[in-house]
N, C-alpha and C positions, 0 to 999 in steps of 0.2 A: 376456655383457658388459652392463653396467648404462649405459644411456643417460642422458644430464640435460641434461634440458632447460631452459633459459636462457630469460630473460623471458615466461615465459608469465604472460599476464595473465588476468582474470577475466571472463569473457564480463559485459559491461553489462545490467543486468537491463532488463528491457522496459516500456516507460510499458504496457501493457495488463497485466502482472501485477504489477506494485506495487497498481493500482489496484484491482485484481480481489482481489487479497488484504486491502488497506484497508475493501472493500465487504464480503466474505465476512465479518471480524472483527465489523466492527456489525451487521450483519445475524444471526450465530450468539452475540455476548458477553451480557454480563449488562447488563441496561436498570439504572441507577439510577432516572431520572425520564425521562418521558414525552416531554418537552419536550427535555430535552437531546439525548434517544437521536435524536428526529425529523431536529433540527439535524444532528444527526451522517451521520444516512441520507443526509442533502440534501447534506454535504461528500461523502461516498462517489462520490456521483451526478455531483457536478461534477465529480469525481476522472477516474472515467469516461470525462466529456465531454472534460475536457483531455488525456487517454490518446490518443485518436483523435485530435488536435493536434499530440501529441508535446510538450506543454509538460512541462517540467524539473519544474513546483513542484510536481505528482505526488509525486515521490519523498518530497517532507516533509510533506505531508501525508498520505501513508499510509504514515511511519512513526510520527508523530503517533494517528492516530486506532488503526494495529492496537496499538503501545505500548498507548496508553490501555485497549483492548476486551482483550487480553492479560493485564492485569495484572486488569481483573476478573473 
């Protein structure tokens, strides 16, 4: 007998692995210029900081910067 189960929802990804994969991306993607890449490392970073906070804006900006580090 085949079971089904009803609203199962999506476990909420976690502020420390959004974050941790936004850092991984810049840290492992393609540098275009020197300056940008740094700026980036320093959003990663703060990314980080906010993870241990538990703030929400995590989430867009590490799908911002891995989007970005992804595509190059």
């Amino acid at each position: 007998m085949i079971e089904r189960q009803v609203g199962i929802k999506e476990e909420p990804r976690s502020h420390f692995k959004a974050a941790s994969a936004a850092l991984t991306a810049v840290l492992t993607g393609y540098r275009q210029s020197v300056d940008e890449w740094t700026d980036d490392v320093e959003r990663a970073n703060e990314c980080m900081r906010m993870a241990l906070k538990k703030n929400d804006e995590v989430f867009e900006i590490s799908e911002v910067l891995t989007k970005k580090y992804d595509f190059l």
